[in-house]
C-alpha positions as CSV (number, residue, x, y, z in Angstrom):
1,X,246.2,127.7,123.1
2,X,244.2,124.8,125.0
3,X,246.7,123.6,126.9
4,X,248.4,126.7,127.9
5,X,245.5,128.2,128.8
6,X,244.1,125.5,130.5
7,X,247.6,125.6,132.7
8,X,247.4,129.2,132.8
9,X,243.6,129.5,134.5
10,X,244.9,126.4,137.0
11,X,247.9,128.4,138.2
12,X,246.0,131.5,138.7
13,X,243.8,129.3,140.7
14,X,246.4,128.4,143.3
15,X,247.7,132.0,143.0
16,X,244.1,133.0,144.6
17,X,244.1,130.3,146.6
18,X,247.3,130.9,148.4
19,X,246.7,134.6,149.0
20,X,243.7,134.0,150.5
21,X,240.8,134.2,147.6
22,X,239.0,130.5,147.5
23,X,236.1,131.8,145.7
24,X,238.3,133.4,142.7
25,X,240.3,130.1,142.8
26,X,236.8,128.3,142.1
27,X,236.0,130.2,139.7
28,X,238.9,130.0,137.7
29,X,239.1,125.9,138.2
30,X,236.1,126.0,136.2
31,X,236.9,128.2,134.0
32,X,239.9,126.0,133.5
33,X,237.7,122.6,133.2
34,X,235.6,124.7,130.6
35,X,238.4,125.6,128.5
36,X,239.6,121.8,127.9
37,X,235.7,121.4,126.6
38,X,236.2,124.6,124.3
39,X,233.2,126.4,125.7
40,X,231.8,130.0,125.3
41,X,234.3,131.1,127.5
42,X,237.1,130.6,125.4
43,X,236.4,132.9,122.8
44,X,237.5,135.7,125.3
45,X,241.0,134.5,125.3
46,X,241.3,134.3,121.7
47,X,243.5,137.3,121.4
48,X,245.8,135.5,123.1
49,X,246.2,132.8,121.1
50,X,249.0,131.1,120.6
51,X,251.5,132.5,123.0
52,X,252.9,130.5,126.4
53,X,251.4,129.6,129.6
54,X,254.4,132.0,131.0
55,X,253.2,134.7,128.7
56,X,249.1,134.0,129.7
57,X,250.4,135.0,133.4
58,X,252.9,137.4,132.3
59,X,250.1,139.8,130.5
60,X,247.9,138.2,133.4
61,X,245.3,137.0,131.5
62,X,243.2,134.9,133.6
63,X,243.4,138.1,136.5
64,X,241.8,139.9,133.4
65,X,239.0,137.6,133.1
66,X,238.4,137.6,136.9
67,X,237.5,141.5,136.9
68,X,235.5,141.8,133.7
69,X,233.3,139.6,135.5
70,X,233.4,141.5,139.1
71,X,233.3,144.6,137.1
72,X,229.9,143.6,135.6
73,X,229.0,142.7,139.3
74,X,230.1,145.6,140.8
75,X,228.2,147.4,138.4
76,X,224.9,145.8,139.1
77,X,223.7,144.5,135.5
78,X,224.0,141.1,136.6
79,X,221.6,140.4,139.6
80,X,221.8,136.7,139.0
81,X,225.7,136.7,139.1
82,X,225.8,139.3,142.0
83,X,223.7,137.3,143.7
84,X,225.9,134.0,143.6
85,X,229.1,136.6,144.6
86,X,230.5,137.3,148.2
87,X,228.9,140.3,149.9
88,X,228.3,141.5,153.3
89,X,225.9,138.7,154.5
90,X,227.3,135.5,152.6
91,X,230.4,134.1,151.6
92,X,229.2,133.4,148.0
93,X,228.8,130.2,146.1
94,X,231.3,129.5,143.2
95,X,228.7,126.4,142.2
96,X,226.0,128.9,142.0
97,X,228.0,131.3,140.1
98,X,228.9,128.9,137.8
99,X,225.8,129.1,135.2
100,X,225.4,132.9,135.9
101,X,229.0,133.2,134.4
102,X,227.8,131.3,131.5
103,X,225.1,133.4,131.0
104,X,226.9,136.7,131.0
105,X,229.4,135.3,128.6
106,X,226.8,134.4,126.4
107,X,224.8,137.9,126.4
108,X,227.8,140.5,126.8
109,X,230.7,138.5,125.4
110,X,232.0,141.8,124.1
111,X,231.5,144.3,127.2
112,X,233.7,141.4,128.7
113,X,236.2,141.6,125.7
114,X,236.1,145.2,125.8
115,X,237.1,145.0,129.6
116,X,240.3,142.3,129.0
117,X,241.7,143.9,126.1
118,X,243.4,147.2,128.9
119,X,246.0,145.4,131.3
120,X,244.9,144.6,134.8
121,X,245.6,148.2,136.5
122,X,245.5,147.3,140.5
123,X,246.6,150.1,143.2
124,X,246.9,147.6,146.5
125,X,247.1,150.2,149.5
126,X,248.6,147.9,151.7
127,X,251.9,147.5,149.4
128,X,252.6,150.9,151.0
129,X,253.5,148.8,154.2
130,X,256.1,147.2,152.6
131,X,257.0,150.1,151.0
132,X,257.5,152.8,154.5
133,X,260.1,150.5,155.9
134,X,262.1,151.6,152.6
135,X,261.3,155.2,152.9
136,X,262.5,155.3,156.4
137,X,265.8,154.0,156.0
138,X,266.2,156.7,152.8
139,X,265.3,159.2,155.5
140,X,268.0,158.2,158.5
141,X,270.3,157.6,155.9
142,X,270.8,160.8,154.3
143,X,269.1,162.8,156.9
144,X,267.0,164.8,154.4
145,X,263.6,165.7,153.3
146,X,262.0,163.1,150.4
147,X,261.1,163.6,147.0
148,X,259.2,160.9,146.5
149,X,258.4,159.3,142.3
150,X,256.7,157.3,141.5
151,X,256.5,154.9,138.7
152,X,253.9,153.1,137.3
153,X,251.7,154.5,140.0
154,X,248.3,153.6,139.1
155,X,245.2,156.2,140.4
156,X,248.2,157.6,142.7
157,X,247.3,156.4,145.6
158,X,250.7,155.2,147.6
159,X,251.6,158.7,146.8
160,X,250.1,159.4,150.2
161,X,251.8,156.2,151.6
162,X,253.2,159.3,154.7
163,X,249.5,159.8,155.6
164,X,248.9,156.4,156.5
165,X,248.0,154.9,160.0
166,X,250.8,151.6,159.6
167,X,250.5,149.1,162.5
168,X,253.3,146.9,162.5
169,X,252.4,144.0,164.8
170,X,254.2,143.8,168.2
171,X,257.4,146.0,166.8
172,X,255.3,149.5,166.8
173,X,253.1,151.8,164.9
174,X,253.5,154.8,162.6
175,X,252.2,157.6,161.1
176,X,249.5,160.2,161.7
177,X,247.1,158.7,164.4
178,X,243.8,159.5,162.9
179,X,244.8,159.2,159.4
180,X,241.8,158.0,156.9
181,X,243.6,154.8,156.0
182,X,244.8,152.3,158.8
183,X,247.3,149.5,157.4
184,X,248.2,146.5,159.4
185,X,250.5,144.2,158.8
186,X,252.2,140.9,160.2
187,X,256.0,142.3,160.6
188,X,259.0,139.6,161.5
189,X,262.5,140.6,162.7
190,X,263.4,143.4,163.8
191,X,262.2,146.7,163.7
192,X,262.6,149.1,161.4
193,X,263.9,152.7,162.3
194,X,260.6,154.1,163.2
195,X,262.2,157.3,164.2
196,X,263.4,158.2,161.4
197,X,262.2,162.1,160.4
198,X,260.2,161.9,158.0
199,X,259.2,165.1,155.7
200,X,257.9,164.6,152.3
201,X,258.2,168.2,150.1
202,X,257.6,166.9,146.8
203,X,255.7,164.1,145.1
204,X,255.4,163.2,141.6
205,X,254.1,160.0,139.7
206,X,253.6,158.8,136.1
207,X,251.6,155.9,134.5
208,X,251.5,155.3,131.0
209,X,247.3,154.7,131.5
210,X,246.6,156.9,134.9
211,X,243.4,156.2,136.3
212,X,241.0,158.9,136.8
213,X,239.4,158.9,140.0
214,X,236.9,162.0,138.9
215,X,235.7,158.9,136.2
216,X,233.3,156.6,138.1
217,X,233.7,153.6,135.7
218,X,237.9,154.2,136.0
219,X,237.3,153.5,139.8
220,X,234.5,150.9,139.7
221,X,237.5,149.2,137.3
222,X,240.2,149.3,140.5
223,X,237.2,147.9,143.0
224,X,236.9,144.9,140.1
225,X,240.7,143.7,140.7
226,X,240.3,143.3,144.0
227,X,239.3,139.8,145.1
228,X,235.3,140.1,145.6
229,X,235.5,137.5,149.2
230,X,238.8,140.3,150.4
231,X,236.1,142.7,152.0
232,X,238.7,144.5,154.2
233,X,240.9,144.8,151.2
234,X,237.7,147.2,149.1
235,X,237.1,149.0,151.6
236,X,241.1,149.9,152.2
237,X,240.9,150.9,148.9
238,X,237.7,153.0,148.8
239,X,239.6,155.0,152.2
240,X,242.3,155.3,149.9
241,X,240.1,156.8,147.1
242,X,238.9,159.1,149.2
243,X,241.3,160.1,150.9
244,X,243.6,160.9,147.3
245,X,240.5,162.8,146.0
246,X,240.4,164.9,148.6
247,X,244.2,166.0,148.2
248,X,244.1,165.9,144.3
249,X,246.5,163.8,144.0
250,X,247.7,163.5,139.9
251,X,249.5,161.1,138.1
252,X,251.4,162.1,134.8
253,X,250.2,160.3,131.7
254,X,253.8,159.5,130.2
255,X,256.4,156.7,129.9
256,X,258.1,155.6,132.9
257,X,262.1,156.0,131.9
258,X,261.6,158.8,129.8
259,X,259.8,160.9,133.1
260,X,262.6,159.2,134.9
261,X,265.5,160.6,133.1
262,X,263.0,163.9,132.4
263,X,262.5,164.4,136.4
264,X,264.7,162.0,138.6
265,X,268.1,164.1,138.2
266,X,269.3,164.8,142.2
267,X,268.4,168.0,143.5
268,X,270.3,170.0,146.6
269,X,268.6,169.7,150.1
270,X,266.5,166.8,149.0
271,X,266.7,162.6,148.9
272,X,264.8,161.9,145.4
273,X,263.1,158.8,145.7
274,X,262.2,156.9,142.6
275,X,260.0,153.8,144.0
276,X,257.6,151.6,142.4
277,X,255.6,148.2,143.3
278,X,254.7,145.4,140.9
279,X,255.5,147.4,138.4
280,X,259.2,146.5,136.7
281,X,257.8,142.8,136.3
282,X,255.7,144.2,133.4
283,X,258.2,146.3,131.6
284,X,259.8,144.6,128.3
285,X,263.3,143.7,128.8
286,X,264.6,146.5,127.1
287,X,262.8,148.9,128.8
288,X,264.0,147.5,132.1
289,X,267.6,148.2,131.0
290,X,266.7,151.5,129.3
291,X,265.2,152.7,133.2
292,X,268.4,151.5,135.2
293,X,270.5,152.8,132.6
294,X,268.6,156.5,133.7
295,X,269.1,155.4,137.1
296,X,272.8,154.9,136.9
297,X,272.9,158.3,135.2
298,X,271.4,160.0,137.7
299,X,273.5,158.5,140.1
300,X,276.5,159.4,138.8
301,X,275.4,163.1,139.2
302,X,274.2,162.4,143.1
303,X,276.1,164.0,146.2
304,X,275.4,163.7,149.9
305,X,273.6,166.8,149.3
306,X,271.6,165.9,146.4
307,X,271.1,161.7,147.1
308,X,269.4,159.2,144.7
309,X,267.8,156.1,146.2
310,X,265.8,153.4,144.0
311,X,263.0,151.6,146.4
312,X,261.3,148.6,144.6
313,X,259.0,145.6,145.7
314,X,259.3,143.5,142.7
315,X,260.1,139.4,142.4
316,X,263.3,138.4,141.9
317,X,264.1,137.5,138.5
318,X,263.0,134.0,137.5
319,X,260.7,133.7,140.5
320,X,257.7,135.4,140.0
321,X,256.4,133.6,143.1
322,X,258.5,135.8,145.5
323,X,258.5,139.4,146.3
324,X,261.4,141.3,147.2
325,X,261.9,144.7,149.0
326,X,265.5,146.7,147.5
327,X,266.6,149.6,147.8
328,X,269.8,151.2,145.7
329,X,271.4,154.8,146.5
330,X,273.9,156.8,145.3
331,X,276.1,158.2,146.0
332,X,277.6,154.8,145.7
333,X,275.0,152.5,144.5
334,X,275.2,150.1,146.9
335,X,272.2,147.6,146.3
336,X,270.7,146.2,149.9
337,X,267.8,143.7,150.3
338,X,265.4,145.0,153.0
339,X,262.9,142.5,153.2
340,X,260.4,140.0,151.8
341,X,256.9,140.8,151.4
342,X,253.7,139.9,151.0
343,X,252.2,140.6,147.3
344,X,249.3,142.2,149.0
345,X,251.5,144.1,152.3
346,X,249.7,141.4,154.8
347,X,253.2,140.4,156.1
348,X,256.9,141.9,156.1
349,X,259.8,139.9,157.2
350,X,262.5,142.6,157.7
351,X,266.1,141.8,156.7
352,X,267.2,145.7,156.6
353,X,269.5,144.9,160.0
């Protein structure tokens, strides 16, 4: 696995880089200059031995990695590492870091393990800004109250992607104006149809691992994927916490095309919305086909009384790089490419028209 892994850690890096995270990109350029020299670190990637660099970022195993260690920070059983970290008064010191990470490997190399063997669950509030242009254009189209679904959802939290603040640079704002969350974002082109009515009259979301936000660890384990030097990013999410405890928000424990087929038939009066984000790009192949082949079913069955639409912010196929907003509704199933986004919702370049 040496090599793969080695390639694996270094394309992470730039990932972190590019979006804005030097000190996780540090940290993983060592990691990666470690694993050439088989060091205590690599034990933790032993269960993934033998499979592809593609695969290592697929099941994203260095982002694994990254928040076993920020979850052992955030926890506060490593003073030495949490000291070397980002926090309020510094910037943090990879070089510094360095040896603490060494150290923790050494004495809890199984509370790490423990930690990497449950795939990275993030719930990035922000993607919801990519997401509301979508939602909008459902609305004006069919002129009906939403039913929003959600796949994949996480702890829930864009569930409440209507209660939102959204500032969308120099094109407008939207939403409720003291709303707990406040979302900005970089928009280019055009705007969207910000005056679109919006009512939302049912929600719904599944997950085959939901996290519980009652559970303290469960949400100390969403703090840990977020970058630890993205401060405004943490504390988005903690709003966002908050804010979904407060309305009890749920999140189905079940399999995401079986719900779909179980609960995304059209109803009369409303627009179901099945949407998801960074989700799709996880699912086996055969389960991608097996949930648009429930989507195309559904559609059949939909009327300009009872719509479908299917919202998604998911890379292209074969470009994992990019990140695409599309939205599909029937009746009709005409396919249209809104926008492209920003992984994290930081910009939007509108293409909706």
């Amino acid at each position: 696995m040496g090599d793969d892994l080695i390639r694996a850690l270094q394309l992470q890096a730039g990932a972190c880089k590019a979006l804005g995270s030097g000190f996780s990109a540090a940290l993983l350029e060592r990691a990666a200059a470690e694993a050439a020299s088989s060091g205590p670190t690599q034990a933790l990637f032993a269960p993934w031995d033998q499979i592809s660099t593609r695969d290592l970022m697929f099941h994203a195993v260095p982002l694994r990695w990254l928040g076993a260690l920020h979850d052992i920070v955030l926890s506060g059983d490593a003073p030495g590492l949490a000291a070397a970290y980002p926090g309020a008064d510094r910037p943090g010191d990879a070089d510094q870091a360095w040896p603490e990470v060494l150290a923790v490997t050494t004495a809890q190399p199984a509370r790490i393990a423990a930690f990497m063997e449950h795939e990275p669950q993030t719930n990035e509030v922000r993607r919801s800004a990519c997401l509301l242009p979508g939602f909008l254009v459902a609305a004006e189209a069919t002129g009906l109250p939403l039913r929003v679904l959600e796949l994949g959802a996480s702890a829930g939290l864009n569930q409440l992607w209507d209660r939102w603040r959204y500032r969308l640079g120099e094109v407008g704002d939207w939403g409720a104006a003291h709303a707990p969350v406040v979302l900005e974002t970089e928009w280019r082109g055009p705007p969207p149809p910000l005056a679109a009515p919006v009512s939302v009259i049912a929600r719904g979301a599944c997950d085959r691992k939901p996290v519980d936000l009652t559970d303290p660890v469960a949400r100390r384990r969403l703090e840990a994927y977020i970058w630890p030097d993205q401060a405004e990013r943490l504390e988005r999410l903690k709003a966002a916490i908050a804010a979904a405890l407060a309305a009890g928000v749920r999140v189905e424990a079940a399999d995401a095309v079986a719900w779909t087929a179980r609960t995304a038939a059209p109803r009369a009066g409303a627009a179901t919305v099945v949407f998801h984000s960074v989700f799709f790009q996880y699912m086996p192949a055969q389960s991608q086909a097996a949930l648009i082949a429930a989507l195309d079913a559904h559609g059949a069955a939909a009327t300009p009384d009872a719509p479908l639409a299917w919202l998604r912010m998911e890379p292209p196929p074969n470009n994992l790089a990019a990140m695409e907003l599309r939205l599909t509704m029937w009746p009709g199933g005409q396919e249209r490419h809104l926008a492209n986004v920003h992984p994290h919702g930081a910009w939007v370049e509108w293409l909706g028209g």
